[in-house]
Backbone as a chain_set.jsonl record, in Angstrom:
{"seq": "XXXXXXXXXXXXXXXXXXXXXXXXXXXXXXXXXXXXXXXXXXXXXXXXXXXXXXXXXXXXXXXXXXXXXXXXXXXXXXXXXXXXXXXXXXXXXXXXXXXXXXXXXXXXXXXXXXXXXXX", "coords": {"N": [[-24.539, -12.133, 14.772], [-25.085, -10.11, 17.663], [-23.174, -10.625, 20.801], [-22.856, -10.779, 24.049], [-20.039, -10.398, 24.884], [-19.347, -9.094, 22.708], [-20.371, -6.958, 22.978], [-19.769, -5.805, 25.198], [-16.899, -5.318, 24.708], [-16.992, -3.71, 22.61], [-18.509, -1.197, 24.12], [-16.465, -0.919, 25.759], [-14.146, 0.043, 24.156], [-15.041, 2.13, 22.874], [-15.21, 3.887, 25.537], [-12.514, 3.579, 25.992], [-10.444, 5.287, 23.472], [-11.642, 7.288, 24.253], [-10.084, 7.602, 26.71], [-7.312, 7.625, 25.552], [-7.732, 9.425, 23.535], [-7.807, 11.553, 25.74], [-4.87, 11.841, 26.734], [-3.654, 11.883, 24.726], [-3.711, 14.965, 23.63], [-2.551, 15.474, 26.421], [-0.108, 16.243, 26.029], [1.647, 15.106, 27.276], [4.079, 12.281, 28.939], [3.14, 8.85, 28.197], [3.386, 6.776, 30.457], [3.809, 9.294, 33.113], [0.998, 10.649, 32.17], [-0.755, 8.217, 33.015], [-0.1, 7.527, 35.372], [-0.656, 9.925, 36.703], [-3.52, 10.268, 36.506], [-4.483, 7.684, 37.362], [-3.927, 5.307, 36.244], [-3.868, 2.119, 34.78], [-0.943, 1.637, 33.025], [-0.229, -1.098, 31.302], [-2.879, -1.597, 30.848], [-3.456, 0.667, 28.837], [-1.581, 0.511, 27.118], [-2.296, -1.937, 26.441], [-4.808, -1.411, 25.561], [-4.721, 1.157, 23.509], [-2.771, -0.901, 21.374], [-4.916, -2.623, 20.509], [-7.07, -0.533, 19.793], [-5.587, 0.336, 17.572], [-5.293, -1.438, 15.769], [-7.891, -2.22, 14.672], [-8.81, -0.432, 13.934], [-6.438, -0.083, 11.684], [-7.698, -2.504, 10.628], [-10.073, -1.602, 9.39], [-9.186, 0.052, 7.646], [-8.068, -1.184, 5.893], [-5.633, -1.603, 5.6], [-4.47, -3.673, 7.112], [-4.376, -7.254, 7.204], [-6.484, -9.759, 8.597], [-5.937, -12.699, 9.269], [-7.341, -15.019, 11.376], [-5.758, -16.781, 12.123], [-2.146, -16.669, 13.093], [0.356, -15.98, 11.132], [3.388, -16.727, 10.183], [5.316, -15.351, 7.42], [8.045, -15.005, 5.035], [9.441, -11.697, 4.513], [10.208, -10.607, 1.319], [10.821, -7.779, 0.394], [10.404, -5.926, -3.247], [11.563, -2.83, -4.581], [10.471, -0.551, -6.706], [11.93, 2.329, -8.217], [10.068, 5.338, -9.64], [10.878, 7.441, -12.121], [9.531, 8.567, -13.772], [6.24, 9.53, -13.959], [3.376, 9.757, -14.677], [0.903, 9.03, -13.424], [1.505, 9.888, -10.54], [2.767, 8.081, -9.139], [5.518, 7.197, -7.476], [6.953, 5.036, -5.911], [6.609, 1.338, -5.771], [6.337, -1.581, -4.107], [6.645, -4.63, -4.009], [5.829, -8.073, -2.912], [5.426, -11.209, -2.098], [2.866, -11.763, -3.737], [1.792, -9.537, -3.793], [0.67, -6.222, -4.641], [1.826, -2.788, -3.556], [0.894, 0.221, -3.949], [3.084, 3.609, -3.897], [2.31, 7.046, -3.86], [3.074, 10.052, -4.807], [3.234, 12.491, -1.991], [1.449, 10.933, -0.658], [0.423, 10.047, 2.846], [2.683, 10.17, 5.625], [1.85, 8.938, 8.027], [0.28, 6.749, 7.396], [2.094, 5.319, 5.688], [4.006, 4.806, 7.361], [2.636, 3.101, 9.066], [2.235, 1.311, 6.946], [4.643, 0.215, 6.239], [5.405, -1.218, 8.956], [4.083, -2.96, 9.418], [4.835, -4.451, 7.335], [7.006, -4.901, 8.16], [6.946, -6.707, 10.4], [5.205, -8.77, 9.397]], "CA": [[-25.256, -11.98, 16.019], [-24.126, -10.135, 18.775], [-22.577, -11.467, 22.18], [-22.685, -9.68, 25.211], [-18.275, -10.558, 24.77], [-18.831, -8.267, 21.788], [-21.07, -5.412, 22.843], [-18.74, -4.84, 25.789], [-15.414, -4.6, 23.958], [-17.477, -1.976, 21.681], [-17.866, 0.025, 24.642], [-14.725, -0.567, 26.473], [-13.22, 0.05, 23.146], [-15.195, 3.594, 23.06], [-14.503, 4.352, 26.775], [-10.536, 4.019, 26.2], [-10.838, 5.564, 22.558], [-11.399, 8.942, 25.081], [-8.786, 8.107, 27.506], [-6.667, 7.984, 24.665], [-7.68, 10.996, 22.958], [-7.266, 12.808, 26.351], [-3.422, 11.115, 26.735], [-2.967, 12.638, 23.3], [-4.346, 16.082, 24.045], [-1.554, 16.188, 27.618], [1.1, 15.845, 25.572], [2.708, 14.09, 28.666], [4.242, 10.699, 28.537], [1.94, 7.863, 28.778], [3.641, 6.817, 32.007], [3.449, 10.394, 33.601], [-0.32, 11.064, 32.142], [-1.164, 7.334, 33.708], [0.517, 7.829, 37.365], [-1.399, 11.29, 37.232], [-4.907, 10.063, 36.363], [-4.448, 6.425, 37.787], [-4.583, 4.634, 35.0], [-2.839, 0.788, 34.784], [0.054, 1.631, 31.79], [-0.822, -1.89, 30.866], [-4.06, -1.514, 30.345], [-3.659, 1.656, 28.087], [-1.07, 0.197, 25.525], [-3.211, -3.197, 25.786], [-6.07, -0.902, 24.471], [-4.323, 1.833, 22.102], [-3.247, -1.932, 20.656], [-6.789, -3.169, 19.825], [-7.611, 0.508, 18.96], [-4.955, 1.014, 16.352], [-4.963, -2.825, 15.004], [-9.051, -2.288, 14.191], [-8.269, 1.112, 12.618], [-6.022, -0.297, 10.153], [-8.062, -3.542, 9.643], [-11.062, -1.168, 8.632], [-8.699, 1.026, 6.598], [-7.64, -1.65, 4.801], [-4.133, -2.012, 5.532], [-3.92, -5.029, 8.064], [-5.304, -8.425, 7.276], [-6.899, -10.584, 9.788], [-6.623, -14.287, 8.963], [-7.881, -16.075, 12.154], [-4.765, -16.989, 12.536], [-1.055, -16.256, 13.014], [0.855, -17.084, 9.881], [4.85, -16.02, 9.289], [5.815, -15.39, 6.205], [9.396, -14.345, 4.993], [8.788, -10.646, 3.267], [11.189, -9.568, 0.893], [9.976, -6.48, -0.776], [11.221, -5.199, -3.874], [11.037, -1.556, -4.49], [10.752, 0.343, -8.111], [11.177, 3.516, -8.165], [10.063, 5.329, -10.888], [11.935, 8.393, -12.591], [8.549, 9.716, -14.575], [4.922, 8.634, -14.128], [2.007, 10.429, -15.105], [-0.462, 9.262, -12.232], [2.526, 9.898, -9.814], [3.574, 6.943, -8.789], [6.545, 6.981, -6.819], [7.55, 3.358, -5.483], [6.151, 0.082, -6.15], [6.387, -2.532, -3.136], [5.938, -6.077, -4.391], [6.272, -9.008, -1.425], [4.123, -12.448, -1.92], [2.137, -11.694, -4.646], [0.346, -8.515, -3.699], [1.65, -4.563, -4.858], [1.424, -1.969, -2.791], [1.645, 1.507, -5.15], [2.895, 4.726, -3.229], [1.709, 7.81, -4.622], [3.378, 11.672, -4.58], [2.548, 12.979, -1.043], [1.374, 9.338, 0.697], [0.229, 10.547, 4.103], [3.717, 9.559, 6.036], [1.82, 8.382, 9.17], [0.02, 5.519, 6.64], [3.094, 5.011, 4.741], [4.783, 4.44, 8.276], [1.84, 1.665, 9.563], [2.15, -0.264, 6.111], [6.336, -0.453, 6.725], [5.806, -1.667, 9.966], [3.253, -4.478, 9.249], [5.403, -5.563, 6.369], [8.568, -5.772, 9.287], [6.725, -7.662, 11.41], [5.021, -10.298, 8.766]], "C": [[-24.322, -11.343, 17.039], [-24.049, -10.206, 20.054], [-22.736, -10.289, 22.957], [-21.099, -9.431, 25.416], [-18.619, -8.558, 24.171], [-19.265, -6.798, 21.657], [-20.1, -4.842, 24.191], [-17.395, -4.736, 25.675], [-15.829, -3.672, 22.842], [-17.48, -1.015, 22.639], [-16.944, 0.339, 25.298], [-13.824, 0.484, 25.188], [-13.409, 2.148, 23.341], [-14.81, 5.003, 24.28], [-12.636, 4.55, 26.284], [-10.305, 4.478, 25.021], [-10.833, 7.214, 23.551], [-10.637, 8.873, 25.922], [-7.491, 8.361, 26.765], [-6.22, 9.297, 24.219], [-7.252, 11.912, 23.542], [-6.104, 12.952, 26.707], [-3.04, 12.364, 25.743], [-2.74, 14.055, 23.682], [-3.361, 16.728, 25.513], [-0.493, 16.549, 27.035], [2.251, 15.446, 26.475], [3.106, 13.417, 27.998], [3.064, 10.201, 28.849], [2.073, 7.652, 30.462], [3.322, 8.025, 33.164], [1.631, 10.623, 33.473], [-0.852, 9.349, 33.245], [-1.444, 7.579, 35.199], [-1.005, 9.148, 37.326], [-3.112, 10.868, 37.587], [-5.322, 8.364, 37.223], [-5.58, 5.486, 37.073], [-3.614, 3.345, 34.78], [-1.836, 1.084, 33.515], [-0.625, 0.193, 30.912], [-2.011, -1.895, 30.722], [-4.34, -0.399, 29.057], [-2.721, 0.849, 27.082], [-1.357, -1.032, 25.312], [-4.438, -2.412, 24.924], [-6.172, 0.057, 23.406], [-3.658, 0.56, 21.024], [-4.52, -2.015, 19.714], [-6.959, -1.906, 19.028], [-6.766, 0.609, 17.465], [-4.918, -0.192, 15.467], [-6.298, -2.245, 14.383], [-9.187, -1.183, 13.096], [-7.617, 0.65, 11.516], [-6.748, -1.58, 9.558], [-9.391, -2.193, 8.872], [-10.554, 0.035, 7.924], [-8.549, -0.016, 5.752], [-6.348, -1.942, 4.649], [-3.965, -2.968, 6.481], [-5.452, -6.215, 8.089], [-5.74, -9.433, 8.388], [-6.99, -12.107, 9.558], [-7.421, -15.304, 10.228], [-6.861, -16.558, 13.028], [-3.425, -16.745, 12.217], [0.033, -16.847, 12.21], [2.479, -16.475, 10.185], [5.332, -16.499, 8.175], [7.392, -14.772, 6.387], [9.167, -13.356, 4.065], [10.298, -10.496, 2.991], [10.889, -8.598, -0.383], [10.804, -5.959, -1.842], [10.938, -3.799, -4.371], [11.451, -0.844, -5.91], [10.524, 1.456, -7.612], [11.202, 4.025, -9.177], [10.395, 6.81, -11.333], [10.668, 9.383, -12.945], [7.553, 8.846, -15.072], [3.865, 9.441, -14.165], [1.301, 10.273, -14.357], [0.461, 9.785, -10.705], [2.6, 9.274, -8.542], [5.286, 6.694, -8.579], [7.473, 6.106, -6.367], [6.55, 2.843, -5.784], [6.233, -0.787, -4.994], [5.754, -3.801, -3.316], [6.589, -7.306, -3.102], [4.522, -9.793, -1.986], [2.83, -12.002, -2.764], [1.184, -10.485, -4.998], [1.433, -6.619, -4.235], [1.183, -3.561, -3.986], [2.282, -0.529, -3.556], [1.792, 3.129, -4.36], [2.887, 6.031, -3.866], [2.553, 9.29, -3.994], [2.413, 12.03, -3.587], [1.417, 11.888, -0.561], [1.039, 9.921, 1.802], [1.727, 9.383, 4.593], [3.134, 8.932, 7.591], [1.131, 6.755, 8.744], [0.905, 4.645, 6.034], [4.006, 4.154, 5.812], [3.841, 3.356, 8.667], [2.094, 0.783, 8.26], [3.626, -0.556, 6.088], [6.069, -1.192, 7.714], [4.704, -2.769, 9.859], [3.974, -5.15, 8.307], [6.659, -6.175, 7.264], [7.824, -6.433, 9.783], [5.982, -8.701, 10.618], [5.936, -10.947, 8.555]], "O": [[-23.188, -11.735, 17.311], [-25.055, -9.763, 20.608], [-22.745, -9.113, 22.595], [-20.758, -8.419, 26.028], [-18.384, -7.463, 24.681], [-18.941, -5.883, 20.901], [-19.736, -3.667, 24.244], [-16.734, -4.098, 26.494], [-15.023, -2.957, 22.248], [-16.77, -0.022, 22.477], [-16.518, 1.474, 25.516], [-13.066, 1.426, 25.414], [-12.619, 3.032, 23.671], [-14.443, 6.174, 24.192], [-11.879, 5.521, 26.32], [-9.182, 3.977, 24.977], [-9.977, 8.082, 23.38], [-10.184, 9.967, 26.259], [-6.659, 9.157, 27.2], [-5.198, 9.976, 24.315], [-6.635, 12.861, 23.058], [-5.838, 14.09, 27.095], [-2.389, 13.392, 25.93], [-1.61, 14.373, 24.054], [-3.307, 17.927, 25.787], [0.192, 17.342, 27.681], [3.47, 15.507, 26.312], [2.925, 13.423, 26.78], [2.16, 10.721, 29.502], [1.359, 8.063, 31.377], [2.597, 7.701, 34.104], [0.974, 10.75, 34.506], [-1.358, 9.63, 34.331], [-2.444, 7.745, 35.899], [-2.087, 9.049, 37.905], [-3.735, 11.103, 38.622], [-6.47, 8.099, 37.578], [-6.761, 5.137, 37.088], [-2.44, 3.655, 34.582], [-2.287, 0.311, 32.67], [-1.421, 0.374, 29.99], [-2.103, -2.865, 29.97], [-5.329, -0.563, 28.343], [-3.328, 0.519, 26.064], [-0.945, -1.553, 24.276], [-4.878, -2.792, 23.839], [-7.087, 0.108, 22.583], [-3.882, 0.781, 19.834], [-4.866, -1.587, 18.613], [-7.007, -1.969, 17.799], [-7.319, 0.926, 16.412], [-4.488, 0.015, 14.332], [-6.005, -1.623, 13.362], [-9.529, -1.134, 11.914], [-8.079, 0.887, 10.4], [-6.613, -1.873, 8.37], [-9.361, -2.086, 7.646], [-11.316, 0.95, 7.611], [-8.969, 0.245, 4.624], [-5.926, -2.503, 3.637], [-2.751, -3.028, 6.674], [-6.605, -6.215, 8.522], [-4.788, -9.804, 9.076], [-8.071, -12.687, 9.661], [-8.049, -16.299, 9.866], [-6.928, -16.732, 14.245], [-3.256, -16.558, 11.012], [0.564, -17.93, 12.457], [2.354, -15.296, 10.518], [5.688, -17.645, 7.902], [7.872, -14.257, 7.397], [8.775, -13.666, 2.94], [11.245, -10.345, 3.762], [10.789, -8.719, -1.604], [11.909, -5.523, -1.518], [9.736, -3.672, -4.608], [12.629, -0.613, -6.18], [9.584, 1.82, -6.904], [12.056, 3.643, -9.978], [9.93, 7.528, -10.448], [10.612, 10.569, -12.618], [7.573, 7.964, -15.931], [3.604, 9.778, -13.01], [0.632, 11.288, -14.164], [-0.274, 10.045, -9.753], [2.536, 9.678, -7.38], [6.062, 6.143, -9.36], [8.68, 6.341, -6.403], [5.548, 3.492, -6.081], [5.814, 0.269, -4.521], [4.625, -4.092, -2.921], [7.699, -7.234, -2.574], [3.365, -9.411, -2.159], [1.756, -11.959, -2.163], [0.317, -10.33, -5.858], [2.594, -6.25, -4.057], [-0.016, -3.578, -3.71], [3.473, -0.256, -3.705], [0.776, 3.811, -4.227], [3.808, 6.043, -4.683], [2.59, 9.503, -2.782], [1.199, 12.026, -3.79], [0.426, 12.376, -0.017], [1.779, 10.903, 1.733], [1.89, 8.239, 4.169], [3.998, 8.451, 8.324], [1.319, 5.763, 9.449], [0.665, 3.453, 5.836], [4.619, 3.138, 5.486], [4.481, 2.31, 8.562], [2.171, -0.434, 8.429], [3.874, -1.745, 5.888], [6.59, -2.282, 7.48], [4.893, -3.583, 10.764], [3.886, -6.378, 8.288], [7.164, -7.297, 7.23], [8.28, -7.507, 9.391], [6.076, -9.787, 11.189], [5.797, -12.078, 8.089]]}, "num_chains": 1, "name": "protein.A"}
C-alpha cells in the first residue's frame, strides 16, 4: 500500500534525480554548482545518497536487511590464469561469490569494493 511518506520521497526522489543530472552536466564542484543555484550542499549529498543506495539495491548489488548488521569481511581473491567463460577474479567473503568477468564495467566493479569496505 502506498503512504503519502512514500509517494512523496518518489517525487522528491525524481525532483533531485534532475538537480543531480544538471550538477553532473556543469561539471562544476558540487559546492560551486550549489552556492550558484542555491541549493543546501546538505541536502544534495543527503539525496545523491538515497539516489545511488536505491540504484544499487535495484541493481542488485546492495542488500537491505532492515537493519544495520557489521560483519568482519575478509575476501579472498582467485585469480585465474585461463578460463573459458572469462573469468578473471573470484571474491569469496561470508558465504556468498562474487565472479568478475573480462571487461566488468569499472564504475560497478568500484560500488561492489566499496560496499564490501564498509560491511
Amino acid at each position: 500500500m502506498t503512504t503519502m511518506k512514500t509517494s512523496r520521497h518518489e517525487i522528491l526522489k525524481v525532483k533531485w534525480a534532475e538537480i543531480i543530472k544538471r550538477h553532473t552536466n556543469s561539471g562544476l564542484s558540487i559546492r560551486q554548482w550549489c552556492q550558484d543555484n542555491e541549493i543546501s550542499t546538505t541536502q544534495f549529498y543527503y539525496w545523491l545518497r538515497v539516489i545511488r543506495e536505491e540504484s544499487l539495491i535495484k541493481a542488485g548489488t546492495l542488500a537491505v536487511t532492515g537493519q544495520a548488521q557489521f560483519v568482519e569481511v575478509k575476501p579472498s581473491v582467485e585469480i585465474s590464469k585461463s578460463n573459458p567463460v572469462g573469468i578473471c577474479a573470484v571474491i569469496r567473503s561470508n558465504g556468498n561469490e562474487i565472479e568478475i568477468i573480462n571487461g566488468a564495467d569499472p564504475n560497478t566493479l568500484e560500488a561492489v569494493l566499496k560496499i564490501l569496505e564498509r560491511s
